[in-house]
C-alpha positions as CSV (number, residue, x, y, z in Angstrom):
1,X,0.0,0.0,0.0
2,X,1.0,3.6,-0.9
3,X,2.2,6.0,1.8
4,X,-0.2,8.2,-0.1
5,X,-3.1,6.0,0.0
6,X,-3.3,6.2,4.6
7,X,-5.5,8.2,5.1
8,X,-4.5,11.7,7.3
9,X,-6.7,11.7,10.4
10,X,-7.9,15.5,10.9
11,X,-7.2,16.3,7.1
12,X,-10.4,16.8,5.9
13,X,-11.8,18.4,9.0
14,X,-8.6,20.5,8.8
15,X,-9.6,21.7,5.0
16,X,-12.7,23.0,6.2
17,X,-11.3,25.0,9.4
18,X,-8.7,26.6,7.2
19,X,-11.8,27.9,4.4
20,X,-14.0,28.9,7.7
21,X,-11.3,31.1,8.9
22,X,-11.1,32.7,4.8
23,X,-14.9,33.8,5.6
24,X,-14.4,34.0,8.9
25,X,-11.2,35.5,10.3
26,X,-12.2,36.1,13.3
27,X,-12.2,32.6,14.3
28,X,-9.9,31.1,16.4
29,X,-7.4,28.5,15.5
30,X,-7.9,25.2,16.4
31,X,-4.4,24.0,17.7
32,X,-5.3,20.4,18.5
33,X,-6.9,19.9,14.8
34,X,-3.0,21.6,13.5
35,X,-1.2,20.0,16.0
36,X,-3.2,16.5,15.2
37,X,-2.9,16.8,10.8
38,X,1.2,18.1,11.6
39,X,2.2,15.2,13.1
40,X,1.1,12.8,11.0
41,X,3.0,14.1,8.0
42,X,5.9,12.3,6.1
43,X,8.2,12.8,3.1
44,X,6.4,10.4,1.2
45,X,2.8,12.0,2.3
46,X,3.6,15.6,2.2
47,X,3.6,16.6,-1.7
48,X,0.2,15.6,-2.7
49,X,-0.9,17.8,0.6
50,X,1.1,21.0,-0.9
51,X,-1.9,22.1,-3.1
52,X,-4.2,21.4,-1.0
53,X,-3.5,23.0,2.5
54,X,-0.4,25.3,1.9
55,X,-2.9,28.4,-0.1
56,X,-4.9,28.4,2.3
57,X,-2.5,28.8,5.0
58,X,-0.6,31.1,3.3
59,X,-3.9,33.4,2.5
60,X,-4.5,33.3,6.2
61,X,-0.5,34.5,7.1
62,X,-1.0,37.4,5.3
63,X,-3.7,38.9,7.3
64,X,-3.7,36.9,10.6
65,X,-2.6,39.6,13.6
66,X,-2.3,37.2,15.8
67,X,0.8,35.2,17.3
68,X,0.8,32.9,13.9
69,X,3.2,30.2,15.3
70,X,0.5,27.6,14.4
71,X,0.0,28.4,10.8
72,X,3.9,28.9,10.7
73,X,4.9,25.4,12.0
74,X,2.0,23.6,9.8
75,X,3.7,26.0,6.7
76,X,7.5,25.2,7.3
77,X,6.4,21.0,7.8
78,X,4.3,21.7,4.0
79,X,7.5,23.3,2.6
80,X,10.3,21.2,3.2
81,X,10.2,19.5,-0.2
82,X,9.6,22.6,-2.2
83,X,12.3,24.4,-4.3
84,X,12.6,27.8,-3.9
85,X,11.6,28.6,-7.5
86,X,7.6,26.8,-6.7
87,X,7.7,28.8,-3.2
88,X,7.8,31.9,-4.9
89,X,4.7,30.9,-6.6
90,X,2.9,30.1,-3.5
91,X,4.4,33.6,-1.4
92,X,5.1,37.2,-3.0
93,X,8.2,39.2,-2.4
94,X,5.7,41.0,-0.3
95,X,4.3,38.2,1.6
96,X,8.3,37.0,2.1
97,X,9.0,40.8,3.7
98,X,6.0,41.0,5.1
99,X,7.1,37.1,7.2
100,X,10.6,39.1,7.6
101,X,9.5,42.2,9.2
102,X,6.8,40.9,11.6
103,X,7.2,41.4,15.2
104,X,6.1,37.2,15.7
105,X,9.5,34.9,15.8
106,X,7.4,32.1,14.1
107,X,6.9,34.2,11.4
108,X,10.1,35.5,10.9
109,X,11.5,32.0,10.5
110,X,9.1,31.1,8.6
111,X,10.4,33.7,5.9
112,X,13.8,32.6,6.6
113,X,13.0,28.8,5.8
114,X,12.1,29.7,2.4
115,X,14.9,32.3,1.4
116,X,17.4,29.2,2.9
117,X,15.9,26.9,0.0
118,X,17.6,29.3,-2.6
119,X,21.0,28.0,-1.0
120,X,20.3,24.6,-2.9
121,X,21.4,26.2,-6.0
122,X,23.6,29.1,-7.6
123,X,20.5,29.3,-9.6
124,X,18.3,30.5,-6.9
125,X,21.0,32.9,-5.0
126,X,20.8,34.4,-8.3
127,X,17.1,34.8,-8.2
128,X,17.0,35.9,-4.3
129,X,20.1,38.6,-5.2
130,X,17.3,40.4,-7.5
131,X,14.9,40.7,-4.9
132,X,16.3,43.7,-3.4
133,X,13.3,44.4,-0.6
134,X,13.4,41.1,0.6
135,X,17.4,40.9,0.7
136,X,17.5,44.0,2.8
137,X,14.3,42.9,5.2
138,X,16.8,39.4,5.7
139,X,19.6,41.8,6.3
140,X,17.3,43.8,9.0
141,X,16.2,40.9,10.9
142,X,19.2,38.8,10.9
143,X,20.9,42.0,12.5
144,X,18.0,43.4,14.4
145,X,15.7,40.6,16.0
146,X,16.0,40.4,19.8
147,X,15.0,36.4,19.4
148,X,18.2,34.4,19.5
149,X,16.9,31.4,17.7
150,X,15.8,33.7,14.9
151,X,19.2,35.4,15.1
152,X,21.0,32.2,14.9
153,X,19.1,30.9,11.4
154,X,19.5,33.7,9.7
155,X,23.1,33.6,10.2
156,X,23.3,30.0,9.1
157,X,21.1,30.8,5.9
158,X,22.8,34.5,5.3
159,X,26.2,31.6,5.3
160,X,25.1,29.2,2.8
161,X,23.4,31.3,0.8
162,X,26.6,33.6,0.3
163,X,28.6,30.3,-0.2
164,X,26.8,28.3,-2.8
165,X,26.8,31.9,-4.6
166,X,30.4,32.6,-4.2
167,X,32.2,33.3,-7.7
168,X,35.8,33.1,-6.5
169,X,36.1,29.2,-6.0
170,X,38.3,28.5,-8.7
171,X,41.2,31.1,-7.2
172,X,40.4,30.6,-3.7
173,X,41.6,27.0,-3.3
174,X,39.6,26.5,-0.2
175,X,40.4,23.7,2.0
176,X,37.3,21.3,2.2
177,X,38.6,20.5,5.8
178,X,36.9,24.3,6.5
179,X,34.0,22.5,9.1
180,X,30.4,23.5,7.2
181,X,32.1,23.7,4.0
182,X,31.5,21.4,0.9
183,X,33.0,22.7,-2.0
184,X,34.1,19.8,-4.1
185,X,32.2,19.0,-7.2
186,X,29.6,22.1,-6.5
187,X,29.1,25.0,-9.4
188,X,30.8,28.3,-8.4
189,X,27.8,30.8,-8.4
190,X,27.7,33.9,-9.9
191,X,28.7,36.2,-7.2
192,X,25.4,38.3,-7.3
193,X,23.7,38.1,-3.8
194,X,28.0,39.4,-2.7
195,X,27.1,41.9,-5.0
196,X,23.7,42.8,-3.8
197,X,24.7,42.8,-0.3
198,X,28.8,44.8,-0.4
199,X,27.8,47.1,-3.6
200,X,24.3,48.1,-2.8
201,X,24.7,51.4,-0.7
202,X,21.6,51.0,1.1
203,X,22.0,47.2,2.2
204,X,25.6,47.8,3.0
205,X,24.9,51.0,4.9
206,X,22.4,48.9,6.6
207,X,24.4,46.7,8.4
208,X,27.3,49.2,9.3
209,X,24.1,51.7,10.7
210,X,23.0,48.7,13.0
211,X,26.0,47.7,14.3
212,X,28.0,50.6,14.7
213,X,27.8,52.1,18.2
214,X,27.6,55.4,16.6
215,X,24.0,55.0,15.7
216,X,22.7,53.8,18.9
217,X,19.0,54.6,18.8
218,X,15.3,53.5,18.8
219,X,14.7,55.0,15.1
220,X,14.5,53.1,11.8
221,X,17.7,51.3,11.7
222,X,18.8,52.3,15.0
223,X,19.2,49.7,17.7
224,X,19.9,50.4,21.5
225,X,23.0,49.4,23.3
226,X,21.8,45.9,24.5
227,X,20.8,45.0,20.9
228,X,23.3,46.6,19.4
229,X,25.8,44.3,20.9
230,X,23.3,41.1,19.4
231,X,23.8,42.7,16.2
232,X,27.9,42.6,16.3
233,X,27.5,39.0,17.5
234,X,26.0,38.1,14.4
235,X,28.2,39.8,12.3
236,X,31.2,39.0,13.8
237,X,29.7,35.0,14.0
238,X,29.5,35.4,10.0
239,X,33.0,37.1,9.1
240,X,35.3,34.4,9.7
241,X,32.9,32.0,6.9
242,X,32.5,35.2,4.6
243,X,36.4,36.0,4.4
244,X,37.7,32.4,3.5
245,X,35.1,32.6,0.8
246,X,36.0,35.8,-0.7
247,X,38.8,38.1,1.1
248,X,38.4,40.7,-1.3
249,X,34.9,41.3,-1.0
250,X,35.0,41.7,2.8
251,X,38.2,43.9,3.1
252,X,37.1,46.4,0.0
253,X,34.8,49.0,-0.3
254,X,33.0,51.1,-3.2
255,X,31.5,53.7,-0.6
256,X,34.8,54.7,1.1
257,X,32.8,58.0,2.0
258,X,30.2,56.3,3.8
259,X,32.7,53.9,5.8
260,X,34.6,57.3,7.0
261,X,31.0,58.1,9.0
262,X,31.1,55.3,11.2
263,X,35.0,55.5,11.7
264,X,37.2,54.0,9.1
265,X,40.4,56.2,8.4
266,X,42.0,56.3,4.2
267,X,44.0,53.3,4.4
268,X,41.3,51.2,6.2
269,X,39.1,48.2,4.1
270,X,36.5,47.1,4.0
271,X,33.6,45.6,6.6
272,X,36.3,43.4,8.4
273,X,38.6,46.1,9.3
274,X,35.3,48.0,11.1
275,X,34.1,44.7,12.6
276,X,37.2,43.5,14.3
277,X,38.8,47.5,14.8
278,X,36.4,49.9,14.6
279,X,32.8,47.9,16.1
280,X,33.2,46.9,19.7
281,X,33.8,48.3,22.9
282,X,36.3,46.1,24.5
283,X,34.5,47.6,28.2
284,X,32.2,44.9,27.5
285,X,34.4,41.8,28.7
286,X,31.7,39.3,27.1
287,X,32.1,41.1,23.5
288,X,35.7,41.5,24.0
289,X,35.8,37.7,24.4
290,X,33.9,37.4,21.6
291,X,35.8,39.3,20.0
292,X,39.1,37.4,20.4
293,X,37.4,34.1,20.0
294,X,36.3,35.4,16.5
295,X,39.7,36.9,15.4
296,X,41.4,33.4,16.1
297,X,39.0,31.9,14.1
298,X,39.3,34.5,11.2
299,X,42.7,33.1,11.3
300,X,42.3,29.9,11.6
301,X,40.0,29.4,8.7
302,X,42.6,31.7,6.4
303,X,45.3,29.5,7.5
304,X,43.6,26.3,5.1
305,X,43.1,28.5,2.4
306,X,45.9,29.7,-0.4
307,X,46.5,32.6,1.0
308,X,48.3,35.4,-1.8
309,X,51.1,38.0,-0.5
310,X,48.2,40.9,-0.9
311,X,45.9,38.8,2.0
312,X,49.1,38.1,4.0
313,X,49.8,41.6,3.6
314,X,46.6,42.6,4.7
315,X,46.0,40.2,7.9
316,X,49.3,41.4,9.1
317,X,48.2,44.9,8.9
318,X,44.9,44.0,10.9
319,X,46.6,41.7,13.4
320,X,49.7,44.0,13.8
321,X,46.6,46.7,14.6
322,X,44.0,44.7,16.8
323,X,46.6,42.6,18.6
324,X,48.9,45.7,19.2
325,X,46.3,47.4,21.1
326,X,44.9,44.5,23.1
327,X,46.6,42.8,25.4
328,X,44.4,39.8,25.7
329,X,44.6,38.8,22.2
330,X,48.3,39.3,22.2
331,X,48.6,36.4,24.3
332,X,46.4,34.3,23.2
333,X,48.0,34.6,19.4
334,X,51.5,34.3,21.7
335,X,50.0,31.0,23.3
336,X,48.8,29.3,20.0
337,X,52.2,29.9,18.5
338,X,53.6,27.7,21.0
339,X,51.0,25.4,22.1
340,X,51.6,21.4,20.8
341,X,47.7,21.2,20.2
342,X,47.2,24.5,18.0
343,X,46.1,23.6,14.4
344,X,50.0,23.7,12.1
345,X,48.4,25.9,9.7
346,X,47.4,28.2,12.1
347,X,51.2,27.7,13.6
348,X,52.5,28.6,10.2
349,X,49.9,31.8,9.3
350,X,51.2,33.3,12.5
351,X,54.9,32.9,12.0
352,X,54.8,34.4,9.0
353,X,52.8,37.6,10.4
354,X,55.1,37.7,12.8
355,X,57.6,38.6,10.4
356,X,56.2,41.5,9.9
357,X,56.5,43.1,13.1
């Protein structure tokens, strides 16, 4: 007998809720009916249940005000099997920011779970990277949300997406030890969500405005000092992923003028240099410690990758200026240099920095 062919208990009775609340939206949810039909599903069951549930509860979302953590479970079970491409179809680029920018969690990773399915393909980054509003409403939330488990997928998804679209592959000779990265026998992508995210002013400016202590605020784009410190988390969690994919995008900048107004001097680059100079206030012992932590692994993942005399050039510069003003990372970089159980690549990237002193 056919997976297909057992029959759903609650599926038909579900149907009919779903319509009701259409004509009636006012009505409440019936949790125990969701809860009963969710639990039921399967991989083998779920497709043929697509076109008949998923509209529905997606014409629901759109208006529902309240908490819509029940559709959104019910939703994210539906779309597992479904390519980004036949998602699209079923939720608008303003359905997708409308999910991003709600004030509900559920709904927020709900949006999340279907911009992650564009990391299955170059193909579909390239899709996402033309969506410009939703891009900059991931951006926004990734950076902005005060719910840590919404925080920590979008940082996973911004990840993938950026390396199944990353153009620089062939040159960067990336070491598939890197944990999280499988690069053998994938397409390169075409570079365009890098490009939609470091060379569009308004995204970039985005992220520099909400973690940069120089915008501390409750307007648009403006977070407070407790957030604020979420927000360099998150981008300091991504950077060490982002800049053994491509170096150059990270540590150079089109809008030099703009980078001057939250702090970077002529001679600066790029997003790292801010993030690991410029972004935190080493007062804050945890960030400082986070801080360390994330500069250790900056190295560590550049240490697998074929590093050219320019990024040498370049980490020596930023090490030579973090480290030299830092105490606590100064020792720790001393420690690993010497330590039997530090990684030899690592070992080997910081001799040759040392050099430089």
């Amino acid at each position: 007998m056919e997976e297909t062919q057992i029959p759903i208990t609650g599926l038909e009775e579900l149907e009919s809720h779903l319509k009701h609340i259409i004509d009636e939206p006012d009505t409440p949810l019936n949790a125990d009916l969701f809860d009963e039909v969710e639990l039921q599903l399967t991989d083998s069951n779920i497709p043929p249940l697509i076109p008949r549930l998923l509209p529905n509860v997606t014409q629901i979302l759109l208006t529902y005000d309240k908490d819509p953590a029940i559709l959104a479970s019910l939703s994210i079970k539906l779309l597992r099997p479904v390519q980004f491409t036949q998602a699209l179809t079923l939720a608008s680029e303003d359905a997708l920011i409308q999910a991003l920018r709600s004030h509900a969690p559920s709904a927020n990773i709900l949006g999340i779970a279907v911009l992650e399915k564009a990391s299955r393909s170059p193909g579909d980054t390239a899709i996402l990277s033309i969506m410009k509003g939703v891009v900059q409403s991931f951006v926004r939330i990734w950076l902005s949300t005060p719910h840590v488990e919404v925080g920590e997928k979008a940082t996973k998804a911004l990840g993938d997406l950026l390396e199944v679209d990353c153009d620089k592959r062939s040159s960067a000779g990336i070491d598939t030890r890197m944990s999280g990265i499988q690069l053998a026998g994938t397409p390169p992508g075409q570079g365009l969500l890098w490009r939609r995210i470091f060379q569009d002013r308004d995204i970039y400016g985005l992220i520099f405005s909400l973690c940069s202590f120089k915008t501390v605020g409750t307007e648009e784009d403006q977070l407070d000092e407790r957030q604020k410190s979420l927000a360099q988390g998150r981008l300091l969690r991504i950077l060490p992923r982002l800049a053994a994919l491509d170096f150059h995008t990270v540590t150079h900048t089109q809008f030099r003028e703009m980078e001057a107004q939250y702090g970077l001097q002529d001679g600066d680059h790029g997003l790292l240099f801010f993030a690991m100079v410029d972004m935190v206030d080493k007062q804050d012992i945890l960030m400082h410690l986070n801080l360390i932590d994330i500069f250790i692994e900056l190295l560590g993942n550049m240490s697998i990758t074929e590093v050219t005399q320019t990024t040498l050039d370049y980490l020596a510069t930023l090490t030579k200026k973090v480290a030299g003003s830092d105490g606590a990372l100064y020792q720790s970089l001393e420690a690993i240099s010497v330590s039997p159980d530090a990684s030899p690549d690592l070992v080997e990237l910081l001799v040759k920095l040392s050099r430089y002193q």
